[in-house]
C-alpha positions in Angstrom: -0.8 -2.1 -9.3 -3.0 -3.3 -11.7 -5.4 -1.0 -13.3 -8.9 -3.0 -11.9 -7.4 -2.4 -8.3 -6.2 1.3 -8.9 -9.3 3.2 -8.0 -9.8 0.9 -4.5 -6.7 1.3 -3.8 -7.0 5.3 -3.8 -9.9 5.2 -2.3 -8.8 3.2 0.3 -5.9 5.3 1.2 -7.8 8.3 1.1 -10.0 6.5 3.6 -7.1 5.9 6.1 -5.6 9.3 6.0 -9.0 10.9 6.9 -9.3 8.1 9.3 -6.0 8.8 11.0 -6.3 12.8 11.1 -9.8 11.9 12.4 -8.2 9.6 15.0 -5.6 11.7 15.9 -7.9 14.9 16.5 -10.0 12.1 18.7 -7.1 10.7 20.5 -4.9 14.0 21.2 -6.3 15.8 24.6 -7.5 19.6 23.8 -7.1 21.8 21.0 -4.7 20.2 18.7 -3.5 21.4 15.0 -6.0 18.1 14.1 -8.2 19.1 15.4 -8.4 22.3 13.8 -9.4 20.5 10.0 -12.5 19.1 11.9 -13.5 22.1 14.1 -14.6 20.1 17.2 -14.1 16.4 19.1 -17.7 15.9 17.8 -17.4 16.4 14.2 -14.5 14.1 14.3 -16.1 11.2 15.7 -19.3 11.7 13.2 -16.3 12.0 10.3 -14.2 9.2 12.0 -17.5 6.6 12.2 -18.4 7.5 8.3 -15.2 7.0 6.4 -14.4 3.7 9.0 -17.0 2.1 6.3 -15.3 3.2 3.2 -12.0 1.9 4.5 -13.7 -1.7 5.6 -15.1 -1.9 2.1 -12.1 -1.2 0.3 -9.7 -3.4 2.7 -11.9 -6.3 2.4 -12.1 -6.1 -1.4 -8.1 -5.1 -1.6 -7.6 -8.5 1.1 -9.6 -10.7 -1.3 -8.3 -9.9 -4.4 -4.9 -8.2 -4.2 -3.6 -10.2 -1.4 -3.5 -13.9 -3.1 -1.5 -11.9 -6.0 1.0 -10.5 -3.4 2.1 -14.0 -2.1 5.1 -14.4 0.2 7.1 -16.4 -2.0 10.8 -15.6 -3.9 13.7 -14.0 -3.1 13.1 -11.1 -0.8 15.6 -8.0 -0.4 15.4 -6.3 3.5 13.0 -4.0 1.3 10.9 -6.3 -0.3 10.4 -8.1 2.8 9.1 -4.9 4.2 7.0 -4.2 1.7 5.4 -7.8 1.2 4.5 -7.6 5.3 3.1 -4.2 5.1 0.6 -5.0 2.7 -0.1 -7.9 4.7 -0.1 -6.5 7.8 -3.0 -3.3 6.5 -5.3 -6.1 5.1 -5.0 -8.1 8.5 -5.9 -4.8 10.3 -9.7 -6.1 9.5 -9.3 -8.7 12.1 -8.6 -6.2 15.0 -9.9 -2.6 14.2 -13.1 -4.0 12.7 -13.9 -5.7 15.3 -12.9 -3.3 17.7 -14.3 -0.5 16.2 -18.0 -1.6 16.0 -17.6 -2.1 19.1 -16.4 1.0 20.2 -19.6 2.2 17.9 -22.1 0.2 19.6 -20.6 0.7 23.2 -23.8 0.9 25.3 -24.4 -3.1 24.4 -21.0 -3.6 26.0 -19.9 -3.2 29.4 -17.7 -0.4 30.7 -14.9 -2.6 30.9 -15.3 -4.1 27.3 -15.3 -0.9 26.0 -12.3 0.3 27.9 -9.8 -2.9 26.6 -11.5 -2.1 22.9 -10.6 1.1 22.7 -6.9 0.8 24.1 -6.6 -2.3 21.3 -8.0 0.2 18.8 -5.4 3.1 19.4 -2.9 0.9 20.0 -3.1 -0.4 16.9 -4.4 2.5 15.1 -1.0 4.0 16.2 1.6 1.2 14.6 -0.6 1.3 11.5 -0.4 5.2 11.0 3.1 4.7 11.8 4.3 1.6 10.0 2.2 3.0 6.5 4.3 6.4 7.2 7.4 4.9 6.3 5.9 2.6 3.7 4.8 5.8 1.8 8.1 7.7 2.3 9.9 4.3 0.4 6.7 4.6 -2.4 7.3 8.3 -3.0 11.6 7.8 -3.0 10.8 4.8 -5.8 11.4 5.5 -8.9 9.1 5.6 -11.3 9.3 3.2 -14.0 7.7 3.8 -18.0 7.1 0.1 -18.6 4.1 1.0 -21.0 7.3 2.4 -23.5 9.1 -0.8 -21.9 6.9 -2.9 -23.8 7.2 -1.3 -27.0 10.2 -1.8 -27.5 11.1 -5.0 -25.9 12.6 -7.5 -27.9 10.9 -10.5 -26.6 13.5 -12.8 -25.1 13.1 -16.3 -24.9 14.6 -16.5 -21.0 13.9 -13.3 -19.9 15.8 -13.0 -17.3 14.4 -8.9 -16.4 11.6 -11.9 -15.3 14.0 -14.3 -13.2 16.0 -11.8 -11.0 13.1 -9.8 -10.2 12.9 -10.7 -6.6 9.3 -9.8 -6.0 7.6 -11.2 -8.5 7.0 -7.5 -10.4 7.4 -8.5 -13.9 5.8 -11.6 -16.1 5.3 -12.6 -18.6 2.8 -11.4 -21.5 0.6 -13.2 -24.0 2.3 -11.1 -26.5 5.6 -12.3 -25.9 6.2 -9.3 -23.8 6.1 -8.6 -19.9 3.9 -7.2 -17.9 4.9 -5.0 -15.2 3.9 -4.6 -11.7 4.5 -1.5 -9.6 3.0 -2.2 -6.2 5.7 -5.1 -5.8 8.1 -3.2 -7.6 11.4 -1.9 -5.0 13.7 -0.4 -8.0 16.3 -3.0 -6.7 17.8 -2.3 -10.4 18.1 -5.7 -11.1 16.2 -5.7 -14.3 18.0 -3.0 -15.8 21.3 -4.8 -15.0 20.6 -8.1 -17.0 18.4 -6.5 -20.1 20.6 -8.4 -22.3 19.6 -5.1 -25.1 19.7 -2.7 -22.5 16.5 -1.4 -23.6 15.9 0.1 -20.0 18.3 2.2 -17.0 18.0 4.6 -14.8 18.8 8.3 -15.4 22.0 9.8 -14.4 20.6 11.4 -11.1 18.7 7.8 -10.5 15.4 8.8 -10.8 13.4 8.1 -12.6 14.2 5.2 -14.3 13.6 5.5 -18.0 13.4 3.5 -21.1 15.8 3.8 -24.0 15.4 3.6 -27.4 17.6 0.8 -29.2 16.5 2.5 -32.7 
């Protein structure tokens, strides 16, 4: 990810996993292991309502500038795809657990039944996002980690660059410099760059990870 998102995008997922031990310690009937970080249903809630506003913040900054970069165009692999709709589907969350969750915060303006269909759309959905952002963190921490700052070094500036064309999400472009410029939120480690560096300047390690840059002296 680029470096002017970075910080939002830490907080922001520091945000959520407060948010969904919080939830969970809210949601889970008696003394749960969540509900041992928080000490009581109480303290949850009051921890639950605060961070709710650091994770609005930073998903409505992330959905308005991140999201036009992401796009949902080129030539997705199964786990592009699945990447692509996951960020898509975390900055959408806005339109349902924003809503629902003042809601839920402001209850007595509501009627009993109001409240009741909120808060079943709130853990419903609370539930798929803990659960979809699960997996999407177990392919981010299996991806190989890629040294393109050396990558740039000692590129050789193709004319064609095709590390650019067969990069199905979009990871790589091109640099002022003559360069690329490299981007690893949309980068899967499909491997594909590394098989048609026409210098060979980068591959992946013996044991696949990480994927390094060689030196072509």
């Amino acid at each position: 990810m680029a470096v002017k998102h970075r910080y939002a995008h830490g907080v922001h997922a520091v945000a959520f996993t407060v948010l969904a031990l919080s939830g969970l310690a809210i949601l889970i009937k008696g003394k749960s292991l969540f509900l041992v970080f928080f000490g009581s249903k109480k303290t949850a809630e009051s921890v639950h309502k605060t961070v709710a506003w650091a994770y609005l913040l930073t998903n409505t900054y992330l959905s308005l500038k991140v999201l036009p970069e992401m796009g949902i165009r080129g030539s997705l692999t199964a786990k592009a795809l699945f990447q692509r709709l996951f960020y898509w589907f975390v900055f959408l969350s806005l339109a349902i657990m924003v809503p629902t969750g003042l809601l839920l915060m402001f209850r007595e303006l509501f009627s009993h039944r109001t409240v009741l269909f909120a808060m079943s759309v709130h853990k419903m959905f609370a539930l798929i996002l803990i659960a979809v952002t699960t997996v999407h963190a177990f392919l981010r921490f299996r991806k190989p980690a890629i040294l393109f700052e050396k990558y740039r070094e000692i590129c050789r500036k193709c004319l064609d660059k095709p590390c650019i064309g067969v990069c199905p999400t979009e990871a790589i472009v091109p640099a002022e410099d003559g360069t690329v410029l490299f981007d690893d939120v949309r980068c899967i480690a499909c491997n594909r760059c590394v098989e048609v560096c026409p210098y060979k300047v980068v591959y992946y390690s013996e044991r696949g990870v990480p994927l390094y840059v060689k030196s072509i002296g």
